[in-house]
N, C-alpha and C positions, 0 to 999 in steps of 0.2 A: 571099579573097573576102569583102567587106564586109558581113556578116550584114541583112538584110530588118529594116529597123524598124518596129515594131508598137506602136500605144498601149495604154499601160497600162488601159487602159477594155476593148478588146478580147480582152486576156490577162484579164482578170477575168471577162469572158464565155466565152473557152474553156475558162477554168478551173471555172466554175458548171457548162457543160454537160456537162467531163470528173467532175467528181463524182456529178451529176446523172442522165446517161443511163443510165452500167453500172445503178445500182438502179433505175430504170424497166422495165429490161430485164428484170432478175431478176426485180423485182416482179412483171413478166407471165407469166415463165416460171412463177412460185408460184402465179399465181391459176390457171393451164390445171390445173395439177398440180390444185388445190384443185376447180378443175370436176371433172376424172376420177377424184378420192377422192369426190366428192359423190356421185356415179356410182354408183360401186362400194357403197358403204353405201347407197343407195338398194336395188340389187339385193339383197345380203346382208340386209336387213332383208324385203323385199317375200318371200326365201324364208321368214326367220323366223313374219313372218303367217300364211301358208301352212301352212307347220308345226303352228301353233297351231290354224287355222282344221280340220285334218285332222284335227288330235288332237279338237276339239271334234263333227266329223262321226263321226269312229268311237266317241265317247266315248257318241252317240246310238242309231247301230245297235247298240251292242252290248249298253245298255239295254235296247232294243228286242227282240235276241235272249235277253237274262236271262230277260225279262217271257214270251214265247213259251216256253222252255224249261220254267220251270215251271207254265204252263199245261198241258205236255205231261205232266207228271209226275201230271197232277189223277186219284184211281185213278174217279172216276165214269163215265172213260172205258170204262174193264171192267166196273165192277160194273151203270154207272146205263143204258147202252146210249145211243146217237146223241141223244136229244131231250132226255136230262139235259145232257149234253156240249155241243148244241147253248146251250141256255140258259145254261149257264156262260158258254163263252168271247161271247155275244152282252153278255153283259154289262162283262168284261172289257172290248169294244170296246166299249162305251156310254163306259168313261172315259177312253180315249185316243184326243184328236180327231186325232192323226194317222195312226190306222188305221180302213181303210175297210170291212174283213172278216176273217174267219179262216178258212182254208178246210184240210181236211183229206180228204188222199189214201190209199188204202190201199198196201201193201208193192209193187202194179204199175202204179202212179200213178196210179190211176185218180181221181178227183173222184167225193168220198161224202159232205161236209159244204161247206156254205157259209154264212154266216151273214148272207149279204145275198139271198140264195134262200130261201123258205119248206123246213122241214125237210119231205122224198118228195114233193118239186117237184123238174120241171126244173133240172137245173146245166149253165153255161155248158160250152165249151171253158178249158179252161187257157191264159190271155194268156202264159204265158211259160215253157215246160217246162223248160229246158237243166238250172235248176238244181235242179229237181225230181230231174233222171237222177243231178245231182252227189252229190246227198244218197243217191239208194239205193245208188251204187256205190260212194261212199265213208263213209259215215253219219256224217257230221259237218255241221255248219252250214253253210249256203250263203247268200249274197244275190242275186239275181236284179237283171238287166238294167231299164231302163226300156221297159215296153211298154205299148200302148194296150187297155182294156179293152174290151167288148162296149158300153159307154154311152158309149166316145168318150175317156175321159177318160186321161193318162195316169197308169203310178201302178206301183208296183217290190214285190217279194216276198223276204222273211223267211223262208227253211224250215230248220226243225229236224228230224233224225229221231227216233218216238215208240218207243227201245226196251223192248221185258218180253222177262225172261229172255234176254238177250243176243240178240234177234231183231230184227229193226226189222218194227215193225207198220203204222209209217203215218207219215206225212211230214205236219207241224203248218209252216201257211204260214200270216203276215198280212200283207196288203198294205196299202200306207201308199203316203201320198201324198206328192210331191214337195213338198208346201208346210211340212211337220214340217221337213228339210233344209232350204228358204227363211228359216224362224224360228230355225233354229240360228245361220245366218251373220248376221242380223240381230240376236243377243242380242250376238254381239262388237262390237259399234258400229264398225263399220268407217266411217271418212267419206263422203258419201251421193257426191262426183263420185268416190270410186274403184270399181272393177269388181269384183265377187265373182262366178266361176261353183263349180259343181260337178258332176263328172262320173261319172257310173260304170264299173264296169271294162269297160264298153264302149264308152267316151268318147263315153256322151250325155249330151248337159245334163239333171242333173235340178233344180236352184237357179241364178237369178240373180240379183243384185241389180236389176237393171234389166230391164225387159221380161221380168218373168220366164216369165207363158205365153206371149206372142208365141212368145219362143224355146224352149220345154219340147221335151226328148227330142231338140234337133240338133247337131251337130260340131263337135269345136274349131273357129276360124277355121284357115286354112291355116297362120298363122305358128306361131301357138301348135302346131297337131299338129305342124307339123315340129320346135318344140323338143323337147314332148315325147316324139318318137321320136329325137331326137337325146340328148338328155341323161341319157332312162332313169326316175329315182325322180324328180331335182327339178334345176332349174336357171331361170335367168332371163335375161330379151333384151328388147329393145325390139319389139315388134308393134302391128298394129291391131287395135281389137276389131271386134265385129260393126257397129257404127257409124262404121266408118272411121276412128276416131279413135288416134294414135298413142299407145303408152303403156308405161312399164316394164311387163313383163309375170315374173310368175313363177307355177309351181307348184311342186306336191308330191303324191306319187304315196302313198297308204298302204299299208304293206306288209303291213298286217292285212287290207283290204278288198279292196283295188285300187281306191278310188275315187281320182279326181285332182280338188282345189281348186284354183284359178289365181287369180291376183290382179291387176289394170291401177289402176298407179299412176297421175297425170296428169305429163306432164313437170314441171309449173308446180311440184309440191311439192318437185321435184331442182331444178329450172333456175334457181328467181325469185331463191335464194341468189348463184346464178354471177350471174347476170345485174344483180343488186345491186352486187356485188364489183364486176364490169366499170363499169359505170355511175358509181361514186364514184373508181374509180381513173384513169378516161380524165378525169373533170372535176378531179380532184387534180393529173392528170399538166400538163394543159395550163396550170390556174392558177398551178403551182408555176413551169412555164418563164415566165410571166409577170411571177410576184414575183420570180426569181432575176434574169430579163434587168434590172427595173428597179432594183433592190438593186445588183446588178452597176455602173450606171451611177453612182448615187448614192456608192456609196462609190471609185471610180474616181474622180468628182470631189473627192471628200473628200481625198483621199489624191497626186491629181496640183498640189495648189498646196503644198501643206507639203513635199514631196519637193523640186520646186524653189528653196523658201525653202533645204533644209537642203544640195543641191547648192549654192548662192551661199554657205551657212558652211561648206562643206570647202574651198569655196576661196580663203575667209578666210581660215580656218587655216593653209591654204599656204601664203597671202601675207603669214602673221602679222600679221594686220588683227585690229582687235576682229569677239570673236565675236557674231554676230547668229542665234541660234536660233527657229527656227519657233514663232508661239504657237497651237498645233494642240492640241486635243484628245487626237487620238492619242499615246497613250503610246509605243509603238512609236518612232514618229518622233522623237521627245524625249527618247528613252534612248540613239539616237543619238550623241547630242551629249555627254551628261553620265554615261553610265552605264558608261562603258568600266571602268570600277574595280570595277564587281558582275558583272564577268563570271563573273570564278570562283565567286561565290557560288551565282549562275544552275547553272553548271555544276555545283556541287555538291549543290543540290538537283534538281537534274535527274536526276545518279547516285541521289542519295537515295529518288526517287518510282519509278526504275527499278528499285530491288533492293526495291523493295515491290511495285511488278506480279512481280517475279520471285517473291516470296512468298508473294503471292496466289495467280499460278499454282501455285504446286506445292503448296498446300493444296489450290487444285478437282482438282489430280493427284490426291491421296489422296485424296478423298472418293470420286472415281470409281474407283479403284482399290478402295478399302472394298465399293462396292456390284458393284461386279462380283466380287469376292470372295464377296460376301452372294451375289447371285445362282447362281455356281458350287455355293458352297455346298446352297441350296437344290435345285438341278437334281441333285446328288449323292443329298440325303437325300430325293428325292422315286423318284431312282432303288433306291432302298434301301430305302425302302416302298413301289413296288410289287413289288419284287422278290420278297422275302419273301413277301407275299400268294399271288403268281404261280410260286413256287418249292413254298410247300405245296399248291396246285391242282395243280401238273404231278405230284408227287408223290401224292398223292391220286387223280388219275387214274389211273393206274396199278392203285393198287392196286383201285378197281370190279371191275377181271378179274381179281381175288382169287377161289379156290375157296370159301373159307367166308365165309358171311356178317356175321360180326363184325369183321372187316378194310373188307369192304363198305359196313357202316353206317358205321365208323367214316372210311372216305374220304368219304362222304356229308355226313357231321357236319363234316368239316375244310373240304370246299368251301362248306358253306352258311357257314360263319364269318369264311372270307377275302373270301368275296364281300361280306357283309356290311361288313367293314372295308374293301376298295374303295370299296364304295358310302358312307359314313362320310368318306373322304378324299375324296370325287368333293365329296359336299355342304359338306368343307369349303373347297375349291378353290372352288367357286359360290357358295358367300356370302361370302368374301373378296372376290371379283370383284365380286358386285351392291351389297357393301359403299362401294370405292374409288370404284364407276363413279359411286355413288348412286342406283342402281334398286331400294334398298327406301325399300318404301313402309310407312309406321309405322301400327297401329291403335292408337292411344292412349284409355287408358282409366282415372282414377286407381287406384293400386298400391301396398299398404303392401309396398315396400322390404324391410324384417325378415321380413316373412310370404315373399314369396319366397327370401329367402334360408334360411328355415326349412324350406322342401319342396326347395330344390335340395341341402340336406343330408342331409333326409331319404331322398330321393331314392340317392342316394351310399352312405350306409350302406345300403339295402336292397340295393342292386346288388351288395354287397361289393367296392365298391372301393375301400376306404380300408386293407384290408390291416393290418399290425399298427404303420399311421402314427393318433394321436388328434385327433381334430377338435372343436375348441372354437369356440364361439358367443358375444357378447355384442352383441344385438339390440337395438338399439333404435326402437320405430315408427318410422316417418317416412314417407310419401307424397309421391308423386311422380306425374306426369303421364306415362303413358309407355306400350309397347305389349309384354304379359306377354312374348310368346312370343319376345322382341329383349333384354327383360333377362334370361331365363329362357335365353338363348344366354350374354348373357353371364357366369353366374356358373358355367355349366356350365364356360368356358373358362377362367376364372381357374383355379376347383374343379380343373380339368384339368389343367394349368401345374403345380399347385401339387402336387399329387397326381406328375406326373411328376419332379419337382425334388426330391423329398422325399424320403429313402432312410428305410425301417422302422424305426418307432419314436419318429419326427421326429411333429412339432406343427403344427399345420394350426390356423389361428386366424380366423375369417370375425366382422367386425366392421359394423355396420351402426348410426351415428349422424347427427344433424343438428347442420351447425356453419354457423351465419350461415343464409342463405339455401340452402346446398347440401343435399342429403342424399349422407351420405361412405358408400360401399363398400370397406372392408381386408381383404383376402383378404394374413395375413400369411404366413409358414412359416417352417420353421428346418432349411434345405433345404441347397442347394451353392451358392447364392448368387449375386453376381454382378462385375464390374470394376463403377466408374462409367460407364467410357464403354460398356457396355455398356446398362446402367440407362435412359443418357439417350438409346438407342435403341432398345431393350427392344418397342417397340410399331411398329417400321417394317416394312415389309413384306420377309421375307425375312431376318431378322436374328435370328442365334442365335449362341449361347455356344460355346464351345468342348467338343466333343463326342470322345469314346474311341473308337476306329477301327471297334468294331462299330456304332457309332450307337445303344445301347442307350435310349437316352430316348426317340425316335422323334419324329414331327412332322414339317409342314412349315413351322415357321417364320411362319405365320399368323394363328393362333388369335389373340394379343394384339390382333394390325393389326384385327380384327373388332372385336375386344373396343373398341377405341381408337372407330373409326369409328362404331359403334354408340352408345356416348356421345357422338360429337358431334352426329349425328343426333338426337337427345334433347337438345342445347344444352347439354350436360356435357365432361368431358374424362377422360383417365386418365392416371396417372404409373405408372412405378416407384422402389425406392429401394431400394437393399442397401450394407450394412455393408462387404462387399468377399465375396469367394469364401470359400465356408465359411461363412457367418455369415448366412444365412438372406435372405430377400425380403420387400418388403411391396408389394404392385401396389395399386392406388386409382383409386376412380373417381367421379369428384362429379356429382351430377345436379341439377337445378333442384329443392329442396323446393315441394310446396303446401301449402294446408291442409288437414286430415285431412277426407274428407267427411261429411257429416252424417250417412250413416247407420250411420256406425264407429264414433259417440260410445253408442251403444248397447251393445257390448259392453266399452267404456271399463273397466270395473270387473273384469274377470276373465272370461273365460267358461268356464262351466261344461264338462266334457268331454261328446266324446258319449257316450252308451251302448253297453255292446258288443252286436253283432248276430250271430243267426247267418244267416250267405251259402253261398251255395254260388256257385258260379264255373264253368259249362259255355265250356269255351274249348276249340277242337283245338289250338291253336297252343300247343308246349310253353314256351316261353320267355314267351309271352304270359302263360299262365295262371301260370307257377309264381313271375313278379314279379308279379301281381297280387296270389294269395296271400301271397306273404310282408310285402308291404307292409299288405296290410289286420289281419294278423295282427300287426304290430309296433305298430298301432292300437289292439289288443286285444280285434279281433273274432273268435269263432270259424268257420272258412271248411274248407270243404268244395272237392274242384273234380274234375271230370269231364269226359273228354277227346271224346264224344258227345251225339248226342242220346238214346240208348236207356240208357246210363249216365247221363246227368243225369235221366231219369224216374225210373230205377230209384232214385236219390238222394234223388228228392223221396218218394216211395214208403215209401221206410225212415225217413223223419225229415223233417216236412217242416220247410223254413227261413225266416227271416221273410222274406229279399231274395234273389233267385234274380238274377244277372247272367250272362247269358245272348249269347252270338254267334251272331246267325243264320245265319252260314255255314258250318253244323256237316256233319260226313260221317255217312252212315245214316241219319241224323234231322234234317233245318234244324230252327232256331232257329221261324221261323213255327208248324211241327207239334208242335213241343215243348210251346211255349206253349197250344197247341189243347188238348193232351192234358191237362196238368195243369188247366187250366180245366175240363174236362169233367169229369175224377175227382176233384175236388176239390167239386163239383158233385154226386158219386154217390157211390163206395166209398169218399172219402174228408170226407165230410161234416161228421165233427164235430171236425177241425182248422181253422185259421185259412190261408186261402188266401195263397201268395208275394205280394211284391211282385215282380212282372215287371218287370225291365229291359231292354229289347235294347240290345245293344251291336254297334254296325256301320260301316262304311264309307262308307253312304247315308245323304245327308241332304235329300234332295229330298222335297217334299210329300207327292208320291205314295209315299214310303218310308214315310215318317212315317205316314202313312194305312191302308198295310200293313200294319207293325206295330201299331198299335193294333185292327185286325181282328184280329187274328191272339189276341190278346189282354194284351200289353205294357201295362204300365200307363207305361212312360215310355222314350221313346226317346234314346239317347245315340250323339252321333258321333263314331270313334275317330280322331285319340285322344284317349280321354277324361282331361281334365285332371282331376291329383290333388283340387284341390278341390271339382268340379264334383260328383265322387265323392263325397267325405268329405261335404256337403251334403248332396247323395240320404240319405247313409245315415241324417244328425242329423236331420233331417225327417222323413223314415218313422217 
C-alpha cells in the first residue's frame, strides 16, 4: 500500500504542534496546581493572622485582669472602709479609657460598690451575673459575656475574686467597653477591605472592623458558626460576611479565653495572582501558535527548494554526471553532499558530549545523594536531642511520686532544665527557618564589632562555659551598620560551634579587625577540625561532620546556616577553613565596615573604668539572680541578692546600697511595695543614710508600666532583658 504523501510544510506544522501542545497542556495543568497552592496559603496564613490577632486580644484582657487583681490586693479595702476604696479604684478608672466602672460584690453577690453610682446611692441590677457565680464557686478569674447595660450601651466584665486569709470576701469587677477590643485589632494594621470580628465565648460580636456598632453583641454569619462548630479551636473556608460579600474566612478559638477572632480575606488578594497567570498564558499560548504556524511555513519553504536542488545531485551522482550542489544556506543540506568523510568525527564527538551528560548526571546523582544523607543525618541527631530531653522528663516523672522530698526537688530541677533545652532547640529550629525564609526583619543601629565581641565573651566566662578550654581575644574597633541582637546571635553560634569542637584544654581564639572595606570576625580553635569538603559546606543547612555513635557533640546541624544567613542579611558573607581533621578551625565572617560615629571619638583615648558600686539584687528567679550577681561581681562591684520582697527590705535595712535592682514580680512582697517602703523609711528611721537608686526591673514596657513604676517610687525603669551594657551604663552614671 503506497504511503499518503504529505508536504514537507505540513510535517513541519505537525511537528511544531507535536512539541507545542504537550507543554501547553502541562503548563495548564501547573497554573490550576499553582491556583489551588495559592488557595491553600491563603487559608494557612488568614489562620496565622488570627493567631496573632488572639494572642493580641488576650494579651489585653489579661492586662486588664493584672491591673483589677492588684487593685483587689489594695489593704484600704479593710482598713480605710467602702468610700476610701471607693475613691481609689474611681481613680484607677479615670486612667483607663477602656473601663467604664468598677463594681464590687460581696461573698453572695450581692452589688455594694459601684463607681459609676454615687457611694449609699441606689445600685443597678448586675447586666451579667453567670460569671459572677463562676468566680464564687470557683474563685479564680472569669470574663463575662457581652451584655447590655441599664443606659443601653453594651459593654463585658472582668471579675476577680478578693481573697483574706484564704476566704473570698468579695468578687472586684470592671466593665470595659467593647471599643478597647476595637483599638486592639486596629493597632495590627490589618488592610482596611479585609474583615476583623471578635467574638466572646458566647459567640457575640464584641469588635468589628467594619460597622462596628451597627453590628455590637450579634452572631457569627451562619457560614462562619458552622465552621466554627465544625472545626473546633481554628480552621478556614470560604464564607459571606454580614454583607454578602464572599471571602476566605478563618478563625481562632483561645484556649485561655474562649474568645474567637475571625478574619475575611477578599478573593482578589488570592485570585488577581491566578488570574494574571491565566491571562498571560492564554495570550502566550495563542501568540506562540501563531509564530510557530508562520515559522513553520517559512522555513518549510526555506528548506523545500534546496532539497530538490540536492534530490537532482544524488541523481547526478548516479548518473556520474558533474556534481551540481545546492547554494543554500543551510548547512544541513550542504553537508550532504560534501561531509560524508566527518561522519565519524560527528560520531565521535557525539559519544564524547554523551559520556559528559553521563558525567554530569552522576555528579547531580551525588550531590543529591550528599543531601539526603545530610538530611537523614540531621532527622537522626534531632531525634537524639529530643530524645534525651524527653528520656530525662519521663524519668523525672516518675520520680515526683518519690516519698522524700529531695528526690522530688530534684525531679523538679531536672524537668525545668530539659524543658528549657527543648525550648532552646524549638528557638533554634525558628530562626533557622525565619532565617532561609528571609522573615527577619533587621534593626540596625551603628555597633563597634570588638565591643560586642567583648560582652559575648564576657558573657561565656560568667556562664562557665568555657570549662578548662582558654579563650583569647585580639579586638580590634571597627563598626559596623547592623542590628545588636542578629550579631549578638551570631557570635553566640560561632562561640557555640567552637566551644563544642574544642575538647579541654584546647584554645578558643575570637579575633575582630578591619581589612579593606570589611570588618573581619575569626572565631579560630584548635579543636577536631575538619575534611575540605567539609569546610566548603560547613554553613549549608543540615551539614555536619562525622559524629561517634553516641552523638556526644550534640546539635542540629544549623547554627552555622544562621550564622551564614545572618551576614548576608547585613551584606556580609561567612567562610570556613581547617587544616584537615585534628588541626583546629577558623570560621569568618566579613561585614560592611563604616565609619566610627562621632560620638565614639569621645572616649578615643582610653576610658576610664567604672567605679565599683554597692547593689543589691532582689530577684525570685534563682538562675536569674545568681548570673546577675556573678557578672556584676566579675565587674568589681560589690552585690548583695535577695530572693523576696521582705528579705530585700530587711537588706536595705541592715546596709543600705547605693543601687538597689529590683523585679517587680516578687512573692510576699511586689517589687511596687518594696520600693514604697524603702522610700518611706528612708524618709523616717532611716534618715541620715543616702537613699538607693531604685531600678525596677520587669517584663512591661508599656507607658502605663513605666508610670507605675515611677509612682511607686523607681527612679528608672528597665525592660528585661536587660542588656549587658544598658546595665553597665546605669551603673557608670549613677
Amino acid at each position: 500500500m503506497t504511503p499518503r504523501k504529505v508536504a514537507l510544510r505540513s510535517r513541519l506544522s505537525y511537528l511544531a504542534a507535536a512539541a507545542f501542545l504537550p507543554l501547553a497542556l502541562m503548563s495548564g495543568v501547573g497554573l490550576l496546581a499553582l491556583v489551588h497552592q495559592q488557595r491553600s496559603q491563603a487559608e494557612r496564613a488568614g489562620i496565622e493572622i488570627t493567631r496573632a490577632l488572639s494572642t493580641a486580644v488576650d494579651a489585653e484582657l489579661n492586662r486588664s485582669l493584672a491591673v483589677l487583681e492588684a487593685i483587689g490586693t489594695a489593704t484600704v479595702l479593710d482598713d480605710g472602709g467602702l468610700a476610701r476604696y471607693h475613691d481609689l479604684v474611681s481613680r484607677v478608672v479615670a486612667t483607663r479609657p477602656q473601663w467604664r466602672a468598677v463594681i464590687l460584690h460581696d461573698a453572695r453577690g450581692r452589688m455594694i460598690l459601684n463607681t459609676a453610682y454615687p457611694l449609699g446611692g441606689a445600685l443597678p441590677q448586675t447586666a451579667e451575673s453567670e460569671s459572677i457565680q463562676i468566680v464564687l464557686r470557683k474563685r479564680h478569674p472569669a470574663i463575662g459575656t457581652l451584655a447590655r447595660g441599664e443606659q443601653g450601651g453594651y459593654n463585658f466584665a472582668l471579675r476577680v475574686p478578693v481573697m483574706r486569709k484564704g476566704e473570698l470576701r468579695y468578687v472586684l469587677s470592671a466593665v470595659l467597653t467593647p471599643q478597647g477590643i476595637r483599638e486592639v485589632i486596629d493597632r495590627q494594621r490589618v488592610p482596611s477591605d479585609w474583615v476583623v470580628s471578635v467574638f466572646d465565648a458566647g459567640d457575640q460580636r464584641v469588635a468589628r472592623t467594619r460597622q462596628h456598632e451597627e453590628f455590637l453583641g450579634g452572631q457569627p454569619v451562619p457560614g462562619l458558626k458552622a465552621l466554627m462548630i465544625e472545626r473546633g479551636s481554628e480552621g478556614a473556608a470560604l464564607t459571606a460576611t454580614l454583607e454578602g460579600q464572599i471571602t476566605y474566612t478563618a478563625f481562632t478559638r483561645s484556649p485561655v479565653t474562649g474568645w474567637t477572632v475571625a478574619i475575611g480575606i477578599p478573593p482578589s488578594y488570592v485570585d488577581a495572582g491566578a488570574r494574571g497567570s491565566l491571562l498571560v498564558y492564554g495570550g502566550g499560548i495563542l501568540l506562540s501558535i501563531g509564530l510557530a504556524a508562520l515559522a513553520a511555513l517559512l522555513v518549510a519553504r526555506g528548506i523545500a527548494r534546496p532539497m530538490a536542488e540536492l534530490g537532482n545531485a544524488a541523481r547526478s551522482l548516479g548518473r556520474r554526471e558533474p556534481l551540481k550542489l545546492p547554494d543554500t544556506p543551510i548547512s544541513e543540506i550542504r553537508q550532504v553532499g560534501d561531509s560524508l568523510a566527518l561522519a565519524a568525527d560527528e560520531r565521535a564527538r557525539g559519544e564524547a558530549e554523551r559520556d559528559e551528560l553521563l558525567a554530569r548526571e552522576r555528579q547531580a546523582r551525588a550531590i543529591a545523594e550528599e543531601a539526603n544523607r545530610s538530611k537523614d543525618e540531621f532527622l537522626a541527631m534531632l531525634g537524639h536531642e529530643l530524645r534525651n530531653p524527653l528520656g530525662a522528663i519521663a524519668n523525672a516523672a516518675q520520680l515526683l511520686g518519690a516519698p522524700d522530698e529531695e528526690s522530688r526537688a530534684h525531679a523538679r530541677a531536672v524537668i525545668n532544665r530539659q524543658v528549657q533545652h527543648l525550648g532552646r532547640m524549638t528557638d533554634d529550629l525558628l530562626d533557622a527557618a525565619r532565617a532561609m525564609t528571609g522573615k527577619i526583619v533587621l534593626q540596625r543601629q551603628p555597633l563597634d564589632l570588638a565591643e560586642a565581641a567583648a560582652r559575648a565573651l564576657a558573657t561565656i566566662r560568667a556562664a562557665g562555659r568555657t570549662g578548662q578550654r582558654r579563650l583569647a581575644q585580639q579586638l580590634e574597633p571597627v563598626w559596623i551598620d547592623a542590628d545588636p541582637t542578629r550579631i549578638e546571635q551570631i557570635l553566640g553560634n560561632l562561640l557555640g560551634n567552637a566551644l563544642k569542637f574544642t575538647p579541654e584544654g584546647g584554645t578558643i581564639t575570637v579575633t575582630v579587625a578591619r581589612e579593606g572595606d570589611d570588618a573581619v570576625l575569626h572565631v579560630a580553635d584548635t579543636g577536631i577540625g575538619m575534611p575540605a569538603e567539609l569546610a566548603a559546606r560547613a554553613f549549608e543547612p543540615f551539614v555536619q561532620g562525622e559524629r561517634p555513635l553516641d552523638r556526644s557533640y550534640g546539635g542540629l546541624g544549623i547554627g552555622l546556616t544562621v550564622v551564614r544567613r545572618l551576614a548576608e542579611l547585613h551584606g556580609g558573607s561567612a567562610a570556613a577553613r581547617s587544616e584537615g581533621p585534628g588541626r583546629g578551625s577558623v570560621l569568618t565572617v566579613r561585614l560592611p565596615a563604616i565609619h566610627a560615629p562621632r560620638m565614639s571619638r569621645v572616649g578615643a583615648g582610653g576610658k576610664t573604668a567604672a567605679a565599683a558600686r554597692d547593689i543589691l539584687v532582689v530577684e525570685d528567679n534563682e538562675d536569674a539572680r545568681e548570673t546577675l550577681r556573678r557578672m556584676l561581681e566579675l565587674q568589681g562591684h560589690r552585690v548583695r541578692v535577695a530572693a523576696d520582697g521582705p528579705s530585700g527590705l530587711e537588706a536595705v535595712r541592715a546596709a543600705a546600697p547605693e543601687i538597689a535592682l529590683i523585679d517587680v514580680g516578687l512573692p510576699k512582697m511586689d517589687g511596687y511595695e518594696l520600693a514604697r517602703r524603702i522610700r518611706e523609711e528612708f524618709g523616717a528611721s532611716l534618715g541620715g543614710a543616702r537613699r538607693p537608686y531604685l531600678v525596677a526591673i520587669t517584663g512591661y514596657g508599656l507607658p502605663e508600666d513605666r508610670n507605675r513604676t515611677r509612682e511607686a517610687g523607681f527612679d528608672l525603669h528597665l525592660v528585661k532583658p536587660v542588656d549587658a551594657a544598658t546595665l553597665a551604663d546605669v551603673l557608670e552614671r549613677r
